[in-house]
C-alpha positions as CSV (number, residue, x, y, z in Angstrom):
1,X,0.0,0.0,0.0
2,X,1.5,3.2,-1.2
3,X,0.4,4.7,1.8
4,X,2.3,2.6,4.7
5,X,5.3,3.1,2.3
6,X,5.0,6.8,2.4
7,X,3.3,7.8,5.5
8,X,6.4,8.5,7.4
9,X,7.9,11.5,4.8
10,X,5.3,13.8,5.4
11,X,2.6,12.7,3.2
12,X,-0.7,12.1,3.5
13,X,-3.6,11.0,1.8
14,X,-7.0,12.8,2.4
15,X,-9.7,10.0,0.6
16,X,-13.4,11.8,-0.4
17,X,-15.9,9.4,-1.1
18,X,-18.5,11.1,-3.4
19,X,-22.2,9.6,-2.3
20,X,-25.4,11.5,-1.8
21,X,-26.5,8.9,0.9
22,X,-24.0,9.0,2.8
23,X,-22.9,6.8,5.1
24,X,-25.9,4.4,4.0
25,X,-24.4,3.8,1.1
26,X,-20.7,4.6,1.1
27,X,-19.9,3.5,4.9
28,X,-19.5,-0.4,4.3
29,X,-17.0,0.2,1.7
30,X,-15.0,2.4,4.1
31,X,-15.5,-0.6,6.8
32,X,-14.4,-3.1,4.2
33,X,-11.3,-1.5,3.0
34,X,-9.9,-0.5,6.5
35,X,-8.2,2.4,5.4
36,X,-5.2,3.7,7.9
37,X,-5.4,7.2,6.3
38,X,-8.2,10.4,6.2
39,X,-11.6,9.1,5.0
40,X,-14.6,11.4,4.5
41,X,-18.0,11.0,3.4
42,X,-18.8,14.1,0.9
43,X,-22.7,14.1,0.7
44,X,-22.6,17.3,-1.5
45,X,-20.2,16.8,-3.8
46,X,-18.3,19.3,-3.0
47,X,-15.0,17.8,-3.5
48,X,-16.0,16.9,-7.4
49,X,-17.7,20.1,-8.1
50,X,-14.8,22.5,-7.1
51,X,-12.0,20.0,-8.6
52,X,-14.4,19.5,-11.5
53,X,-13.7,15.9,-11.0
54,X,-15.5,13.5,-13.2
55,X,-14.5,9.9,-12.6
56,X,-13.3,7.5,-9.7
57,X,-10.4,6.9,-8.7
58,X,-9.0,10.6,-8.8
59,X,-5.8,11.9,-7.1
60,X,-5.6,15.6,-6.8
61,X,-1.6,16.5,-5.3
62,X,-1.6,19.5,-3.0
63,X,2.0,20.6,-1.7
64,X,2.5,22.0,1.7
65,X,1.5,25.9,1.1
66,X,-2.0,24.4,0.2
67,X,-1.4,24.3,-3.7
68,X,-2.2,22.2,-6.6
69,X,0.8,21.0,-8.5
70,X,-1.1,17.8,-10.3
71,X,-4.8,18.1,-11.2
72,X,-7.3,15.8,-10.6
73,X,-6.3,12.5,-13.0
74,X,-6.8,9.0,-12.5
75,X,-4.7,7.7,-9.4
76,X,-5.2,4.4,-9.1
77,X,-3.2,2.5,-6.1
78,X,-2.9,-0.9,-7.2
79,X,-3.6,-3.0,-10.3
80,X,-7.0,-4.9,-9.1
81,X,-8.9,-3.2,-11.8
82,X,-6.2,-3.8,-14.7
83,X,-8.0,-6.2,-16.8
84,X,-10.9,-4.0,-16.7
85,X,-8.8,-1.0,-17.5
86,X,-5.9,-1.3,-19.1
87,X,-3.6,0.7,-17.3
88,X,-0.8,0.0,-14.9
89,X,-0.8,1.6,-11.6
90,X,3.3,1.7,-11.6
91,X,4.2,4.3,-13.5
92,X,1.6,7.2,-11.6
93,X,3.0,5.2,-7.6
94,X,6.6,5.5,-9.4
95,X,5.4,9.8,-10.1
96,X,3.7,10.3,-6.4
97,X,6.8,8.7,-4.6
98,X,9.2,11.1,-6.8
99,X,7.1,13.7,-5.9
100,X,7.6,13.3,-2.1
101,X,11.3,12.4,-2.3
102,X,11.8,15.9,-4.5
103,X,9.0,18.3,-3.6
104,X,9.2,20.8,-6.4
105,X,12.2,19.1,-7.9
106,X,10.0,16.2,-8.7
107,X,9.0,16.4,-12.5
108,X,5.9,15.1,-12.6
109,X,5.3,18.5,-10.8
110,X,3.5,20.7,-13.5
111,X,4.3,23.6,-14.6
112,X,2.1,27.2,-13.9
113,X,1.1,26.9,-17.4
114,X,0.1,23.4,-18.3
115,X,-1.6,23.9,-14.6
116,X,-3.6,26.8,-16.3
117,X,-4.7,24.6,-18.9
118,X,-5.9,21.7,-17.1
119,X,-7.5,23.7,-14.1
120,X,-9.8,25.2,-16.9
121,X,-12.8,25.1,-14.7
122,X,-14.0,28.4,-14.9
123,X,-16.6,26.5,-18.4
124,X,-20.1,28.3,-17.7
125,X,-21.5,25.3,-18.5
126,X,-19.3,23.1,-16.3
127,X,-20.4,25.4,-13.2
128,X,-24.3,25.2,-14.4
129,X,-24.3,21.6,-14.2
130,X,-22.8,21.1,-10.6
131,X,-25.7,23.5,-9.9
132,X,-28.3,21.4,-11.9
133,X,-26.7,18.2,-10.1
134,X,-26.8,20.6,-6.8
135,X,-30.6,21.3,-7.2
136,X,-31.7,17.1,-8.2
137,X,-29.9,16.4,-5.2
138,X,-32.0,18.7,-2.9
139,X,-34.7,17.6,-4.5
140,X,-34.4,13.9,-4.2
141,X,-33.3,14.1,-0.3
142,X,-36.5,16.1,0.4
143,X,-38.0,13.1,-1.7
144,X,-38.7,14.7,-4.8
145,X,-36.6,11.7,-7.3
146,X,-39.2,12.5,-10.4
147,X,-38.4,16.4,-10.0
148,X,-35.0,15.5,-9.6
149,X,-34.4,13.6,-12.5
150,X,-34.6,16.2,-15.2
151,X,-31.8,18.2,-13.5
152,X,-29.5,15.4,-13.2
153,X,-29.9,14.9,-16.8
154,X,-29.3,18.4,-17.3
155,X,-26.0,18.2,-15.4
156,X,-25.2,15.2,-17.3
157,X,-26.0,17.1,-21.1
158,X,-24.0,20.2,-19.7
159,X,-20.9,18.3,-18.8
160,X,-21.0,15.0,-21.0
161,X,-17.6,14.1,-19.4
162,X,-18.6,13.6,-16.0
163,X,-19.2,9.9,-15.1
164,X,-19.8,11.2,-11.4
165,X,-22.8,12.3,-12.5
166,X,-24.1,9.1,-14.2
167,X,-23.1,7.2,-12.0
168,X,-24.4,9.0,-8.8
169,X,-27.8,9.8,-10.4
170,X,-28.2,6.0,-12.1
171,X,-27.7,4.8,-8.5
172,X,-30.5,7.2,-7.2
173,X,-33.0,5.1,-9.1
174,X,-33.9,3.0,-12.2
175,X,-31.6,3.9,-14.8
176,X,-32.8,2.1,-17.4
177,X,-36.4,3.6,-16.8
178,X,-35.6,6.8,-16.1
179,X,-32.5,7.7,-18.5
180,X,-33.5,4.7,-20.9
181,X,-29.9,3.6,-20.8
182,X,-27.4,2.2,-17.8
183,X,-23.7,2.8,-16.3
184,X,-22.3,0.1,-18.6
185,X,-24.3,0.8,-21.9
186,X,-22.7,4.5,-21.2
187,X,-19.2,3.1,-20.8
188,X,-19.7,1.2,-24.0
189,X,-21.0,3.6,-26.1
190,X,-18.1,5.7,-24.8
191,X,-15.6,3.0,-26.7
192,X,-15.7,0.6,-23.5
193,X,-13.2,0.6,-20.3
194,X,-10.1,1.0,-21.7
195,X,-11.3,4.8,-23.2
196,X,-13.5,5.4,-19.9
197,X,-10.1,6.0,-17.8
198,X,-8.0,8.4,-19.7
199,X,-4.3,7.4,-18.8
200,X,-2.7,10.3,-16.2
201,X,-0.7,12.7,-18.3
202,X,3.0,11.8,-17.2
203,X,6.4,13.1,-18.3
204,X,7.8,9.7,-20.6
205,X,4.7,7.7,-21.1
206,X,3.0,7.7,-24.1
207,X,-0.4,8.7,-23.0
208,X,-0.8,7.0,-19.7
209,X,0.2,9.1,-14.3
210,X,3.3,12.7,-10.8
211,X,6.3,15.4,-4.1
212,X,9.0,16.3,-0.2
213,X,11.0,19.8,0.8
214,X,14.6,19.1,1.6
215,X,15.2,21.6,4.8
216,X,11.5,21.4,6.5
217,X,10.0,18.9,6.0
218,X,5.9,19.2,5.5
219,X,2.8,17.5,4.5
220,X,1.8,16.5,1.0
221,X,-1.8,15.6,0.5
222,X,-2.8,13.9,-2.7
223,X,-6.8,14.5,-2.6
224,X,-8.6,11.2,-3.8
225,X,-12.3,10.5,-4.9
């Protein structure tokens, strides 16, 4: 666990799981995995709406002043899901442990300007949806799910590229009678797994995944969904 092998350098991993019920529905995977690190339950969706995060897993790598130096990207901590995705956790755990051995040394720390590019969240239509997905949520806990349908759909046609938002609102009721389709007929239509996880954007890979100060040492956070 990439954790136990870097706990002890001033990192640490803060884990967000993204579930509008809660601890109802997210609370016996948190029991299951036994995590040693943060976990938190984000009922809102906070996290994913101010990150503009749009799958699971995603690493976000925040330094010790409190800023970004990786985006949110696919982080994924082992290869249990390779077969299903096609990529190889190695390269983006080979990145993250750089990163703390370096700091800002590290390359796999981006630059100002390709973090510009990739933090391009300021899309009117990117904030419109979190608020459409905002509003479906409210309405669904106050037990409202047919009201709250067309606004997740509406979050889902504003940002196509968010599979948060399938995947949250699919799991809030009948998918395949009230959005006529389901998670995996999405993924396939998409091109299957191997397209649904686009490969972190690391320095010498061809499209597939990433810090440590050397006088005081401080805490690095990578931010996971």
């Amino acid at each position: 666990m990439i954790y136990e092998k870097l706990k002890d350098k001033n990192f640490e991993i803060v884990s967000v799981a993204q579930d509008t019920n809660g601890v109802k529905d997210a609370g016996q995977w948190i029991t299951a995995a036994k995590p040693t690190y943060t976990e938190l339950i984000d009922e809102k969706h906070l996290v994913s709406k101010l990150y503009n995060m749009v799958n699971v897993p995603t690493g976000v790598w925040i330094n010790e002043q409190g800023k970004i130096v990786r985006p949110n990207e696919v982080a994924f901590a082992d290869d249990r899901f390779k077969n299903f995705t096609g990529l190889d956790s190695a390269p983006y755990l080979t990145a993250l442990s750089d990163w703390v051995e370096k700091g800002d040394k590290s390359v796999y720390v981006m630059s100002e300007e390709k973090l510009r590019e990739k933090l391009s969240v300021n899309n009117p239509e990117i904030i419109l949806a979190a608020a459409e997905f905002g509003l479906g949520e409210q309405l669904y806990k106050n037990g409202h799910l047919t009201e709250a349908i067309p606004h997740f759909k509406e979050a889902q046609r504003l940002n196509p590229k968010s599979w948060n938002y399938k995947r949250q609102a699919y799991a809030l009721s009948d998918a395949k009678r009230d959005y006529g389709t389901t998670f995996s007929e999405e993924v396939e239509k998409s091109g299957g797994s191997k397209v649904y996880y686009a490969p972190p954007d690391l320095p010498g890979e061809n499209k597939p995944a990433e810090k440590s100060t050397q006088n005081k040492p401080e805490q690095k956070k990578p931010l996971q969904n």
